[in-house]
C-alpha positions as CSV (number, residue, x, y, z in Angstrom):
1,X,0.0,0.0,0.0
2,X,1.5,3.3,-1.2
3,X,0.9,6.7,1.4
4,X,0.8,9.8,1.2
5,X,0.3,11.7,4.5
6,X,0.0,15.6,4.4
7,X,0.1,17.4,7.7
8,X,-1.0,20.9,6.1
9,X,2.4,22.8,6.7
10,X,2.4,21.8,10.8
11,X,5.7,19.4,9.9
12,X,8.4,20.9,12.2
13,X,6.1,23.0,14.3
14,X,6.7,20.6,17.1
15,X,3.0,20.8,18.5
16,X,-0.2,18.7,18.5
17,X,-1.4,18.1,14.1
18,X,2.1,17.4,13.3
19,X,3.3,15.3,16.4
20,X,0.4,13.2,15.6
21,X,1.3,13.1,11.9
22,X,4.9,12.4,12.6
23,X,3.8,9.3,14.8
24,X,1.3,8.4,12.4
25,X,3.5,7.6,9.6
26,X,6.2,6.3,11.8
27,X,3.8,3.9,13.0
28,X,2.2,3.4,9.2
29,X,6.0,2.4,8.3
30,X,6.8,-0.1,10.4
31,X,4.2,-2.4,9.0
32,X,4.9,-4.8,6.3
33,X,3.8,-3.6,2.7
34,X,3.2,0.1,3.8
35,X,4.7,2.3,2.0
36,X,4.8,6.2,3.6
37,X,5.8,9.3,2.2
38,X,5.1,12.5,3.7
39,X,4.4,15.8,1.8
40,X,7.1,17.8,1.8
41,X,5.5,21.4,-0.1
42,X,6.3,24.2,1.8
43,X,5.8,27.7,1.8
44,X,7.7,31.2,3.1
45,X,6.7,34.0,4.0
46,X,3.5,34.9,6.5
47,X,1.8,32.5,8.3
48,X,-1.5,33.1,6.3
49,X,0.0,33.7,2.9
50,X,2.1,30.2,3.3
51,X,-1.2,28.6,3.8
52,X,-2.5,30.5,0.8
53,X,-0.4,29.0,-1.1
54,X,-0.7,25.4,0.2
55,X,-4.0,25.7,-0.9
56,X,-3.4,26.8,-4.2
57,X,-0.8,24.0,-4.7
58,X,-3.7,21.6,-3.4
59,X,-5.4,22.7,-6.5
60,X,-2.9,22.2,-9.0
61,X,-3.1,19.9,-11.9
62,X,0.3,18.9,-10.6
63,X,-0.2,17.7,-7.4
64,X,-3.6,16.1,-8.5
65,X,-1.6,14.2,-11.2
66,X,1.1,13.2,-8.1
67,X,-2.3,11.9,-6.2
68,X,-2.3,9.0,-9.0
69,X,0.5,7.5,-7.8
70,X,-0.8,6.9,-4.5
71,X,-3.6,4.1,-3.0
72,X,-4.3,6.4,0.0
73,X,-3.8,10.5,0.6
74,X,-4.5,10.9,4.3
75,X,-4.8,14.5,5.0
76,X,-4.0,15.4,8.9
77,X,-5.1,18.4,8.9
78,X,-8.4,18.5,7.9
79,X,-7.8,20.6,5.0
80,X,-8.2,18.5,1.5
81,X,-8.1,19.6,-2.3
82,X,-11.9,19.8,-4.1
83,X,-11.1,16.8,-6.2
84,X,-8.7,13.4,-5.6
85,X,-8.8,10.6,-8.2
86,X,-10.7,8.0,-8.3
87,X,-8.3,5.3,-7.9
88,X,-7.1,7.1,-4.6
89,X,-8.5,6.7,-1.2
90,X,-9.1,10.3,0.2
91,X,-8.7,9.7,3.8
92,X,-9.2,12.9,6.5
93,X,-8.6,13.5,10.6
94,X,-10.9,15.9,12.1
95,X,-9.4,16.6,15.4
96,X,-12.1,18.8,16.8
97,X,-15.4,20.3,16.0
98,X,-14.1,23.9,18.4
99,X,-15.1,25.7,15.3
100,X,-19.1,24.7,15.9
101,X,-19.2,24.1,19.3
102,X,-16.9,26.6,20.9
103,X,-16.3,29.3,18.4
104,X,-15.8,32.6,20.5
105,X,-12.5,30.3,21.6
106,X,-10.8,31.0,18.1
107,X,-9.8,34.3,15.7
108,X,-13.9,34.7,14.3
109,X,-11.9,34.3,10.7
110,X,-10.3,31.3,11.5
111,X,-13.4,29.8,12.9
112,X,-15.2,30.6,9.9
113,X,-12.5,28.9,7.6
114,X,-12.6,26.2,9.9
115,X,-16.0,25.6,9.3
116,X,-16.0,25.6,6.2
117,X,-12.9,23.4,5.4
118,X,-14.2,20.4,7.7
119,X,-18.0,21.0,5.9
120,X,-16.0,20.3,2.5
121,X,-13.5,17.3,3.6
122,X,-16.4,15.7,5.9
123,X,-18.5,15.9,2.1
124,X,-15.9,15.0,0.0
125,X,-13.8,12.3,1.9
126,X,-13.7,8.8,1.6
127,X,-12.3,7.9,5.0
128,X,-13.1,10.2,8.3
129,X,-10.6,10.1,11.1
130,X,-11.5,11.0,14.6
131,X,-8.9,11.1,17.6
132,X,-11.6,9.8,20.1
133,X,-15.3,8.1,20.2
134,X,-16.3,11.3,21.9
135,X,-15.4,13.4,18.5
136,X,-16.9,10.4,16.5
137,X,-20.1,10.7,18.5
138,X,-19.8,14.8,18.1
139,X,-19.1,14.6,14.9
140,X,-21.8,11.9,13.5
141,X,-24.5,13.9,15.4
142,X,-23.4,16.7,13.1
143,X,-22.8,15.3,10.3
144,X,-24.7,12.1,10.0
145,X,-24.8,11.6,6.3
146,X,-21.2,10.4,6.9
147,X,-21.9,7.5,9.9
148,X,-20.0,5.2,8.0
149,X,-16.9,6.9,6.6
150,X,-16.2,7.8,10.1
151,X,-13.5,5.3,12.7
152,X,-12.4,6.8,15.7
153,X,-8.7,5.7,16.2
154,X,-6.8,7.3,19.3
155,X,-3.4,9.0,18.7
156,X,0.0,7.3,19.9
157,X,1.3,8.0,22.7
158,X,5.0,8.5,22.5
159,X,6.8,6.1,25.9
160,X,10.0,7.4,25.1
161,X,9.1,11.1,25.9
162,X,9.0,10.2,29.3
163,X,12.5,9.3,31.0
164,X,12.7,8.1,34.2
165,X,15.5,10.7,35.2
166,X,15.1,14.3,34.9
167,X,17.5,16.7,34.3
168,X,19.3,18.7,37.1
169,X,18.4,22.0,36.0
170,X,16.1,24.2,33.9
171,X,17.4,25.6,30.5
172,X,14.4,28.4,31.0
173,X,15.0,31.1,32.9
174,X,11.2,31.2,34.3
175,X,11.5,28.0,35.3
176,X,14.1,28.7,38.0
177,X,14.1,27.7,41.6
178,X,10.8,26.0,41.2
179,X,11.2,23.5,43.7
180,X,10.2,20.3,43.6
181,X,6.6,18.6,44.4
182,X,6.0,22.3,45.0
183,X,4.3,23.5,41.9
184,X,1.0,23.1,39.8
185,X,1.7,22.2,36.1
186,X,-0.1,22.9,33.2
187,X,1.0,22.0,29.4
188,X,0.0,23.3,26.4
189,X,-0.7,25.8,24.5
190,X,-2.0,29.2,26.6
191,X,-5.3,30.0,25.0
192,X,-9.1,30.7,25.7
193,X,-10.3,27.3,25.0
194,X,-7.6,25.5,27.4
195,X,-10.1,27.6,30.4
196,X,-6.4,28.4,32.3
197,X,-8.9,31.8,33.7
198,X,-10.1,28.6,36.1
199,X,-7.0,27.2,37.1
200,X,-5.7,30.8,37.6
201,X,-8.5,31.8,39.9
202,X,-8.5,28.4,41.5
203,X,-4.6,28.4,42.2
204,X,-5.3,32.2,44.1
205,X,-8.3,30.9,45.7
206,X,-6.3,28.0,47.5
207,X,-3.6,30.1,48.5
208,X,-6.1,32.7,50.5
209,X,-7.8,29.4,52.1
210,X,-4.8,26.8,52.4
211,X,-1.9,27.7,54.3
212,X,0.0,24.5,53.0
213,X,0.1,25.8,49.9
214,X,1.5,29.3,50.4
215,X,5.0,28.7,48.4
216,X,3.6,26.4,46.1
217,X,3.9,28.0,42.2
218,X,2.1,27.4,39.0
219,X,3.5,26.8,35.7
220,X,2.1,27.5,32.3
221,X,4.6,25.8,29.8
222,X,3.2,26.4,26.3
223,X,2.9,28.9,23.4
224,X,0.9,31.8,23.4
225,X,-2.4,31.2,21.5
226,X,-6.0,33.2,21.2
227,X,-6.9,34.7,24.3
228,X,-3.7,34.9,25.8
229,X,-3.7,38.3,26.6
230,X,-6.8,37.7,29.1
231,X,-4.8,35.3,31.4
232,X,-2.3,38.0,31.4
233,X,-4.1,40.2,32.3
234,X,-5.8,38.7,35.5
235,X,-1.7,37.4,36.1
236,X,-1.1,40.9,36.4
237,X,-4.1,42.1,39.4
238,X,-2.9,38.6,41.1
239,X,-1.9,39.3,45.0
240,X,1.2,39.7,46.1
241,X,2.9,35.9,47.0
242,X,1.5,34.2,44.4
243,X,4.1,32.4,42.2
244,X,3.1,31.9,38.9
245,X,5.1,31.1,35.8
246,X,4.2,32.0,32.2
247,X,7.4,29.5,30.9
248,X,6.4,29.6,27.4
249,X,7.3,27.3,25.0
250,X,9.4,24.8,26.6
251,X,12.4,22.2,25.7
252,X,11.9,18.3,25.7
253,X,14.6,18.5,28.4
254,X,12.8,21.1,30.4
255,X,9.3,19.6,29.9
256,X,10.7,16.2,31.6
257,X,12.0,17.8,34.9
258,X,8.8,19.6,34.7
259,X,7.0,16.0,34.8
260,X,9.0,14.8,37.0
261,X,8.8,17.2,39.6
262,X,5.4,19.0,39.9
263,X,2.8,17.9,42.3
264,X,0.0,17.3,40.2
265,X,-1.0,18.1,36.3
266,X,-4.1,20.1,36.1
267,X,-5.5,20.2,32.8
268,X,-8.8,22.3,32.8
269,X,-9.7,22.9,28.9
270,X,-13.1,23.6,27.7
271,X,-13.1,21.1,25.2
272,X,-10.5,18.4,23.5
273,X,-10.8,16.4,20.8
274,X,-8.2,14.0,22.6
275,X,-5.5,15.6,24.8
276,X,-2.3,14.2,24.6
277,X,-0.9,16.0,27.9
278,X,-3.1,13.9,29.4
279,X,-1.1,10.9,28.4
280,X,1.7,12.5,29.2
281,X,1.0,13.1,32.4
282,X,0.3,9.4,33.1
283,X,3.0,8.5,32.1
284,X,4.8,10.3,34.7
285,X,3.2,9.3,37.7
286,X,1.8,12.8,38.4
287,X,-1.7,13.0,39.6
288,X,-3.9,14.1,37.0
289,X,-6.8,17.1,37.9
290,X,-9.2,17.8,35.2
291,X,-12.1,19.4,33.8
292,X,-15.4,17.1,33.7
293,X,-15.7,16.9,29.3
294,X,-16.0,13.7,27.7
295,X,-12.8,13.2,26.2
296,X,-11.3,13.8,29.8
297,X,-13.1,11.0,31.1
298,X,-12.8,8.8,28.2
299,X,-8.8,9.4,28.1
300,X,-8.3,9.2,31.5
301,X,-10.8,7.6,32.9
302,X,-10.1,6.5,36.9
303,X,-7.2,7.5,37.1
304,X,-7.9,11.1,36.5
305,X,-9.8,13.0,39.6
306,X,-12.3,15.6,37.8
307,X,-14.1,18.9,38.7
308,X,-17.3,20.5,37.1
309,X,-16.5,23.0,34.6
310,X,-16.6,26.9,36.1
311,X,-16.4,25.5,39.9
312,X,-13.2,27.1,40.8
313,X,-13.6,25.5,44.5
314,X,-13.8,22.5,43.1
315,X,-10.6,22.7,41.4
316,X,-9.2,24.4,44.5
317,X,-10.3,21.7,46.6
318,X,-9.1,18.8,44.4
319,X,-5.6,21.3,44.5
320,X,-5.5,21.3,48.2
321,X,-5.6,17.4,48.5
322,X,-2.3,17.4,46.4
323,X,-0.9,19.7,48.4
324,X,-2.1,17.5,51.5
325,X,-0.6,14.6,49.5
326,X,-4.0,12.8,48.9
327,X,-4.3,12.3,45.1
328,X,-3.1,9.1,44.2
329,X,-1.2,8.3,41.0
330,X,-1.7,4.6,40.1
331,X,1.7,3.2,38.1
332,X,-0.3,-0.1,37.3
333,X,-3.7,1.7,36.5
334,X,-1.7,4.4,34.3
335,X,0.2,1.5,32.2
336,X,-3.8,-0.1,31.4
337,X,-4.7,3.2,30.2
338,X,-1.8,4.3,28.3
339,X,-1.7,0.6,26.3
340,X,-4.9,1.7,24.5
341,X,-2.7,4.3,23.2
342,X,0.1,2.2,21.3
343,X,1.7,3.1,17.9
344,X,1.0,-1.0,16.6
345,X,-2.5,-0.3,17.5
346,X,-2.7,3.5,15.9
347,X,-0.9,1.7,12.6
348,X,-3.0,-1.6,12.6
349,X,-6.3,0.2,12.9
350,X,-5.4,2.9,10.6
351,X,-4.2,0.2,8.1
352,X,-7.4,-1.1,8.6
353,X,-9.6,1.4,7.7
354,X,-7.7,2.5,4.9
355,X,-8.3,-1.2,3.6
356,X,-12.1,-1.0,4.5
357,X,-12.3,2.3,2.3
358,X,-10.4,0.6,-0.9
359,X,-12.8,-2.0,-0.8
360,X,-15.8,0.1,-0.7
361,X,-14.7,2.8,-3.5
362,X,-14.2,-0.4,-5.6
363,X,-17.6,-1.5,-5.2
């Protein structure tokens, strides 16, 4: 079987679409008869002008005459051209459905454009991708006409990212004299729909009410995305004592000893397709606090402790019995969970579909 496996221009980003394509065709790879190559067009200039002309190139006779060559074209990132040929499998991941449900979280242009490109692919594909069978559930209730392109197969989650030794110090200046088991950790990237206005709030709240925690600090370690500028903002009118760190984007190296050391992961987003800090997390050992959203519970399941979204006592409660040392991070529970999560079992069932989609275009 011959692949090709676009990420739409997220290759070296080093974040979410392309780590998930990366490990895709690294996975797709190691199977026997597979065959992988990954789109290599790229683009200078502005963000949006580079994907202006991805688009364009999308379009082209030339790239629609490279399609031929090729059983499958999986396209990562949701965007796909208007026509594939028919001897080609035009296979799509739809990560989210933010756009719809959760709009005022994204630029109103890019949620627009969102829209419209996951209308289009969910219309024109052969194969539908989902990251969870909470987004195939979401996404079938939205778009039922396609119920039976649609297979829900989880991201990989990467074991190697986790060492079991951590680093002696932090290459990021924000990150110094944290100390350890005495900080709050969240991962990703800083924007409205990750909801970090609760953890903030909730992280002041428990150091008015618990005297324990006084000295511990909380770490944001991720870009800066849409909305940004609010956390910052409330960061900024925080009291005086409280310790919190906006690390930005951080190393591999730093991100371990980050792992390794906090007291708990909180991870209080709005809405997920999947969540791969999740896994990450897990795989740690750290206890894991999280918002109450489907994905959340189908990721992480018991071992995860979960609040109500907008109850910022909640959350400061569930904080407070880290502090007090009561969450409980299961080893053996956390290897179960992560298991589902494989690269044999990303490839196989990807493999899979693919097949299943061949065989019905040839009908």
């Amino acid at each position: 079987m011959k692949i090709l496996l676009d990420d739409g221009l997220q290759k070296g980003v080093g974040t979410g679409i392309g780590n998930y394509a990366a490990a895709l065709g690294e996975a797709l790879s190691a199977l026997p008869d597979t065959n992988v190559t990954r789109e290599d067009f790229s683009a200078h200039g502005s963000r949006k002008k580079a994907r202006a002309a991805y688009l364009a190139y999308l379009g082209s006779r030339a790239y629609r005459e490279k399609l031929g060559g090729f059983d499958v074209v999986h396209y990562a990132n949701y965007a796909m051209p208007r026509k594939v040929p028919n001897n080609t499998v035009a296979a799509v991941t739809v990560h989210d459905l933010a756009a719809f449900t959760h709009p005022e979280t994204l630029p109103r242009a890019y949620a627009a454009y969102n829209r419209f490109m996951i209308r289009r692919a969910v219309k024109r594909a052969d194969l539908i991708f989902t990251v969870s069978e909470s987004m195939k559930r979401e996404l079938v209730a939205r778009f039922p006409e396609a119920a039976a392109h649609v297979a829900a197969v989880y991201p990989a989650h990467d074991a190697a990212a986790i060492a079991p030794t951590t680093p002696p110090v932090y290459e990021n200046k924000a990150l110094s004299g944290l100390e350890k088991r005495k900080f709050f950790l969240f991962v990703g990237t800083v924007e409205r729909r990750k909801n970090l206005t609760d953890l903030l709030r909730a992280y002041l709240l428990l150091q008015k009410t618990c005297p324990a925690a006084r000295g511990y600090a909380l770490v944001l370690a991720g870009r800066e995305g849409f909305g940004a500028e609010e956390l910052t903002k409330l960061i900024n009118k925080a009291q005086t004592g409280a310790d919190i760190r906006l690390a930005g984007y951080v190393s591999a190296a730093d991100r371990q000893k980050l792992y390794g050391e906090a007291a708990a992961f909180v991870f209080p987003s709005l809405y997920e397709g999947f969540g791969s800090p999740q896994t990450e997390a897990m795989a740690a050992g750290l206890p894991l606090i999280l918002s109450d959203i489907p994905t959340n519970r189908e990721v992480s399941g018991n071992y995860g402790y979960f609040y109500p979204l907008g109850d910022e006592s909640a959350l400061a409660a569930l904080m407070a019995r880290a502090v007090a040392g009561k969450l409980q991070a299961d080893p053996t529970l956390a290897a179960a969970r992560l298991s589902r999560f494989s690269r044999e079992a990303l490839a196989t069932r990807t493999k899979d579909a693919y097949l299943a989609a061949m065989k019905r275009k040839q009908q």
